[in-house]
N, C-alpha and C positions, 0 to 999 in steps of 0.2 A: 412487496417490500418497498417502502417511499424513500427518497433519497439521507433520512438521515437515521433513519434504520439500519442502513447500506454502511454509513457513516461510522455509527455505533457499534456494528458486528467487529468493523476493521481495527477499533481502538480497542475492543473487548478482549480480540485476538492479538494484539501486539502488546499493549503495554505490559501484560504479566510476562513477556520475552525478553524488554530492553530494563538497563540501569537505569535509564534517564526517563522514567511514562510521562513526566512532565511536558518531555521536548515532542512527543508524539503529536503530529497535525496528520488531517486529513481534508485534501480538499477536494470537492467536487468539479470538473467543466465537463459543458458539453461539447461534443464534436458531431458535426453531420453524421458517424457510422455509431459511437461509444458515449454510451458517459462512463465519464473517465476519472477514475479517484486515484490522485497522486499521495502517496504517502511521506511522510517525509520523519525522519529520528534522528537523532542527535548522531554525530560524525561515527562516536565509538561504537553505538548501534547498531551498525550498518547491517557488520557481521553476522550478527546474530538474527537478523529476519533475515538476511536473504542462508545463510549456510552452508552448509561443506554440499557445494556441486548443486546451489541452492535448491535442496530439498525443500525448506523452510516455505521459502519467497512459494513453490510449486503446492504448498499444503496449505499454504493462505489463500492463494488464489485461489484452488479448489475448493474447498470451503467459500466465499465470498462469490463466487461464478454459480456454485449449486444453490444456496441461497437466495438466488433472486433469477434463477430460471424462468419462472411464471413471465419476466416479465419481455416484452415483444422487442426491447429495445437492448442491445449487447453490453456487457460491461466490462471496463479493463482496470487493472488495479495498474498501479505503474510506481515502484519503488524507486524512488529517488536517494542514488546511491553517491549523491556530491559530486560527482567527478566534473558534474557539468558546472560548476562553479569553482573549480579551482582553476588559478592562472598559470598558465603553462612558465617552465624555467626554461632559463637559456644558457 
């Protein structure tokens, strides 16, 4: 499965989850150990892929990890849940 295969499975699997399938990206980088697809959904979103004790986030990843088994090099999905762009209050 080539990298936008990889790409397409993750959008296949989330947008029928979230309100917003518009806001759904997916992007690819490589790292020395992973190629690494960051997923990214609209803020209200969040909830809804990752889920209660994130089942969800664990049912996509397994799906998207069994998928591209075959291939010699590792792959990690990585849900970007905003926190990392919000500014801290004081």
């Amino acid at each position: 499965m080539n990298d936008t295969d990889i790409e397409t499975l993750i959008r296949v699997i989330v947008q029928p989850l979230v309100v917003h399938p518009e806001a759904v990206e997916v992007t690819e980088t490589e790292t020395p150990r992973f190629e690494q697809y960051v997923l990214e959904v609209h803020p209200d979103d969040v909830g809804r892929i990752i889920g209660r004790h994130g089942h969800v986030a664990a049912a996509i990843r397994t799906i998207v990890y069994s998928a591209v088994n075959e291939s010699s090099r590792k792959v990690r999905l990585v849900i970007d849940d905003h926190r990392s762009h919000e500014t801290p209050t004081q």
